[in-house]
Each structure stands twice: as structure tokens, then as C-alpha cells.
Rosetta silent file (secondary structure, phi, psi, omega in degrees, C-alpha in Angstrom):
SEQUENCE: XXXXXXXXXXXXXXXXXXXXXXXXXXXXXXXXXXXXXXXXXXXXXXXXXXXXXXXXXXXXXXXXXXXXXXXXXXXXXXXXXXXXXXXXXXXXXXXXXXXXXXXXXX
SCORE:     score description
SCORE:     0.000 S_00000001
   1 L     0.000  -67.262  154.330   -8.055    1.925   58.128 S_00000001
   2 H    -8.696  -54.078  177.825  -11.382    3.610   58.367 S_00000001
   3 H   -65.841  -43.815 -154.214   -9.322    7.078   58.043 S_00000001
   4 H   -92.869  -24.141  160.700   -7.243    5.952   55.412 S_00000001
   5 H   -86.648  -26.605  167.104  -10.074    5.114   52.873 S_00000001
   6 H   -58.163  -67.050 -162.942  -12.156    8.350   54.177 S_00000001
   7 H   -69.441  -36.485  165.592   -9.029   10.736   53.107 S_00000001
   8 H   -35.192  -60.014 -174.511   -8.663    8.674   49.980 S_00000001
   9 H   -30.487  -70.304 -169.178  -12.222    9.159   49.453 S_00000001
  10 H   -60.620  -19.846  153.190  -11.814   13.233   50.047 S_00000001
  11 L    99.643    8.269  178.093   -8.588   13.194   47.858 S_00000001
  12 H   -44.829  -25.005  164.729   -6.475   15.013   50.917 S_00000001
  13 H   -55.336  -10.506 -164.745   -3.517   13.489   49.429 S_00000001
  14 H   -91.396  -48.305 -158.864   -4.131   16.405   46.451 S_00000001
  15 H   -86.754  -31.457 -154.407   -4.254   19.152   49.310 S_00000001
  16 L   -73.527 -179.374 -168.254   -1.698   18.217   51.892 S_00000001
  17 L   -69.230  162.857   95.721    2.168   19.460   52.464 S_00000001
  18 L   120.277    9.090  174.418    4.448   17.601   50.355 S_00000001
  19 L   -69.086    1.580 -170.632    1.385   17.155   47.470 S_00000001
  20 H   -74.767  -30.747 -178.859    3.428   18.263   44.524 S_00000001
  21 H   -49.916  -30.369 -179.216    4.806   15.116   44.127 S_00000001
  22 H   -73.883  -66.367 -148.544    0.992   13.184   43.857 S_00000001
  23 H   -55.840  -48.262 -168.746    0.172   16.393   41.145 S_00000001
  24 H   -61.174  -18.950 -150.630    3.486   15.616   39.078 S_00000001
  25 H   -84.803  -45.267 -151.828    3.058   11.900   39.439 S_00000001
  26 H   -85.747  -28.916 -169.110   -0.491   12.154   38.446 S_00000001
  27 H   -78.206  -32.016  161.516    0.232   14.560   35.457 S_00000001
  28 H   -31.019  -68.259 -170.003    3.087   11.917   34.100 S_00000001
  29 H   -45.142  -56.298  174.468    0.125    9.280   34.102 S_00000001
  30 H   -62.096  -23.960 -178.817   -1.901   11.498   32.384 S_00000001
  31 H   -83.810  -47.077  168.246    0.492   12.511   29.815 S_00000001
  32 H   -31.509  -48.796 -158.385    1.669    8.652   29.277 S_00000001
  33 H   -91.021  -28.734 -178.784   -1.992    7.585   28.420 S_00000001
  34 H   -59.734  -62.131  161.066   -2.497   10.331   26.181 S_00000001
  35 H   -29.401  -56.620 -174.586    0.789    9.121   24.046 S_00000001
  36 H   -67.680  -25.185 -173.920   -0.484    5.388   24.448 S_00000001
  37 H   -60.524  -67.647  162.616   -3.842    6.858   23.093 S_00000001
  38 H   -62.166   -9.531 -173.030   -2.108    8.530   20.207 S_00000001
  39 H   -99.022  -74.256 -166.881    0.347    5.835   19.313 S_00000001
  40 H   -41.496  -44.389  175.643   -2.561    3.001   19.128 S_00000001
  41 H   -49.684  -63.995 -178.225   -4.841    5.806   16.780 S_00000001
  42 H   -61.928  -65.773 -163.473   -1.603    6.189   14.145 S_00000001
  43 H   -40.130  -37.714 -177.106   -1.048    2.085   14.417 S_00000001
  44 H   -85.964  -11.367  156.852   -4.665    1.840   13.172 S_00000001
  45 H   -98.906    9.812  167.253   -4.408    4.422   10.371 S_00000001
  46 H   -96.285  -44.877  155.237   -1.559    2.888    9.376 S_00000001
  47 H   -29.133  -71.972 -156.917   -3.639   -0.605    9.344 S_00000001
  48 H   -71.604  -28.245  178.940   -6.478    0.860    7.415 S_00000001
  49 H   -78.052  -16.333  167.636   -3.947    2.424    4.807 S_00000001
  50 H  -111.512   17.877  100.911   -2.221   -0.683    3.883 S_00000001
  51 H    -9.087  -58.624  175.802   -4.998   -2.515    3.612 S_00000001
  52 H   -78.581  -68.360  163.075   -6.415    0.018    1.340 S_00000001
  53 H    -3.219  -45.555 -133.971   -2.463   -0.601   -0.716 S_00000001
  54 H   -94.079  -40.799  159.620   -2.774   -4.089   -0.650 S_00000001
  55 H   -31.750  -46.301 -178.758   -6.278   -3.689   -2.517 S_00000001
  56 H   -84.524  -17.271  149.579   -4.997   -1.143   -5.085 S_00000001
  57 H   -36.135  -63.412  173.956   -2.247   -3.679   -5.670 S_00000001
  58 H   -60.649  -54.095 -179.322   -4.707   -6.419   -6.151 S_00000001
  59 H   -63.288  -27.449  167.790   -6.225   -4.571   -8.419 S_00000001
  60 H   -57.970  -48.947 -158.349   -3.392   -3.224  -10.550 S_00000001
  61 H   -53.919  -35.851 -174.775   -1.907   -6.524  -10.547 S_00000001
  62 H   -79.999  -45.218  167.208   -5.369   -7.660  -12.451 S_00000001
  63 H   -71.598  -11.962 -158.098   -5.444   -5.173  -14.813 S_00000001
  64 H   -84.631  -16.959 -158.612   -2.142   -5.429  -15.888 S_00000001
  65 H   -90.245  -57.187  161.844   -2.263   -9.414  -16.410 S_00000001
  66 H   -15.190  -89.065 -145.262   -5.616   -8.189  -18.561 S_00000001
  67 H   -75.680  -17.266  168.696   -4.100   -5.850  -20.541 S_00000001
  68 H   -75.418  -27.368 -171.679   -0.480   -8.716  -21.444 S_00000001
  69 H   -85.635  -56.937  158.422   -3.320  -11.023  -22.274 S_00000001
  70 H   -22.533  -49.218  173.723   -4.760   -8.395  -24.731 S_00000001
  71 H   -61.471  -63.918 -177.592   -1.631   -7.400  -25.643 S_00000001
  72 H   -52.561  -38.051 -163.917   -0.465  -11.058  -26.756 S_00000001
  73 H   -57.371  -53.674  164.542   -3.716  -11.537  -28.468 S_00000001
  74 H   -26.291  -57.667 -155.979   -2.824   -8.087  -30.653 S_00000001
  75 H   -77.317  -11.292 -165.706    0.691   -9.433  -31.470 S_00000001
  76 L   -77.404  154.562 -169.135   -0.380  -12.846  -33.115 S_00000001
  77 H   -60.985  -36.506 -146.585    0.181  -13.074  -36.909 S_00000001
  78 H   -97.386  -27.955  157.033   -3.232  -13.873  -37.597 S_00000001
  79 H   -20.932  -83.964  157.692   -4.684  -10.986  -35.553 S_00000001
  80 H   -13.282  -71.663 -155.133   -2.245   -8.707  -37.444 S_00000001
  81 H   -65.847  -24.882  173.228   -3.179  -10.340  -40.798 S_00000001
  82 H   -64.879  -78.229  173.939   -7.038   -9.678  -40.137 S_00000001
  83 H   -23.228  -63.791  172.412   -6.460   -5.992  -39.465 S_00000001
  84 H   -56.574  -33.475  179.937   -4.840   -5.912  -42.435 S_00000001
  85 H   -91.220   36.872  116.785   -6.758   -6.919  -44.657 S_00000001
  86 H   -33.513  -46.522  175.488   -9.341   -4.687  -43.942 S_00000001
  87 H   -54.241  -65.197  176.204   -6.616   -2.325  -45.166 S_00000001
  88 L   116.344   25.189  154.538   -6.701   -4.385  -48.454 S_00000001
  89 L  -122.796  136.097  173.348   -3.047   -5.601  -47.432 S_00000001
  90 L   -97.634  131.221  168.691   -2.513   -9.350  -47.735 S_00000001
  91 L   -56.527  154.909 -178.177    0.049  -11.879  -46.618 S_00000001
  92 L   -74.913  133.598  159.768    2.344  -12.721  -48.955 S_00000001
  93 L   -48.221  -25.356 -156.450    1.931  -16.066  -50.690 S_00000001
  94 L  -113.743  115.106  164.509    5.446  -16.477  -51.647 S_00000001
  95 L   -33.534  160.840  169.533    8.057  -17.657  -48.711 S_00000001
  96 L   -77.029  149.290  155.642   10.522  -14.996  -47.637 S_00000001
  97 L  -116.957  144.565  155.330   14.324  -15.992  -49.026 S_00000001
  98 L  -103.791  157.907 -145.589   17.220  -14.905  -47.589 S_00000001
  99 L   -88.790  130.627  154.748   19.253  -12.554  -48.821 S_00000001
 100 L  -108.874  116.183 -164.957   23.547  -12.948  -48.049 S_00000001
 101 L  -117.079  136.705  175.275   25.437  -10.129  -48.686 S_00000001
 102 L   -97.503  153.416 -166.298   29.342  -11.200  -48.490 S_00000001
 103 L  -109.363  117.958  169.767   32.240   -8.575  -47.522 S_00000001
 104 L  -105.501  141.894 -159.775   34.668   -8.582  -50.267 S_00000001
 105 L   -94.036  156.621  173.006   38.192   -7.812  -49.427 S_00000001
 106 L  -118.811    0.000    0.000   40.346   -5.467  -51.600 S_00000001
């Protein structure tokens, strides 16, 4: 046992016949963690970008209910009817009537 943790120690398993097998084994490992390294990096810039989405989202989402409530405010008659008369145009006083035009046959 003594031996077998000394040549561990000294790494003779690296030097000895039949070591290509340790080097390939060991370069696998190393290539694996490098992937898991690289995988885990992209998951978390993937994280931080929808995150930053779900923000710009929030935030559209806010202006835009802003700007329908603005909008509605614009379209009301009395809104309208203010602008205008700045203009020096006035609602009419006088109901609308309607007008019926009949198709006469010939």
C-alpha cells in the first residue's frame, strides 16, 4: 500500500509502458470539463438576456397602455370640441337628420 500511494504521489502511472491510455483518459476529462464549463457560461448569458427581455417587455407593455389611455382621452367629443374651438369651429347646435336616399326602379 505504502508503494501504491508513493507512485501515485510521483505520477509513474504518466511515465510507465502502457501510459497512453491514462494520457487519453485524462485528456477526455479535460476536454469534458471544458464543454461543461462552456455550456453552464452560455446557460447564464442566456439567463441574463431574458431577463433583460422580460424588462424591455415590462416596459413596452407600460408605455403602450400610456399612450391607449392618451389616445382615448384625444378621441372624446369634448376633447375634440375644445381643440376646436380654439380654431373658432363650434359644435353644431342643431341635431344631425338623416338623410334617405331611395333607389327608384325604371
Amino acid at each position: 500500500m505504502k508503494g501504491g500511494v508513493y507512485s501515485l504521489l510521483k505520477a509513474k502511472y504518466l511515465v510507465d509502458e502502457g501510459s497512453m491510455k491514462n494520457w487519453l483518459f485524462i485528456v477526455y476529462l479535460i476536454l469534458v470539463a471544458m464543454l461543461m464549463i462552456a455550456n453552464g457560461h452560455s446557460y447564464i448569458q442566456k439567463l441574463y438576456r431574458i431577463a433583460d427581455l422580460k424588462d424591455e417587455v415590462k416596459e413596452l407593455r407600460s408605455e403602450f397602455v400610456d399612450m391607449r389611455s392618451e389616445l382615448m382621452e384625444l378621441k372624446m367629443e369634448s376633447t375634440v370640441s375644445k381643440k376646436m374651438e380654439l380654431r373658432g369651429i363650434y359644435p353644431s347646435s342643431v341635431p344631425p337628420k338623416k338623410i334617405k336616399v331611395y333607389k327608384t326602379e325604371e
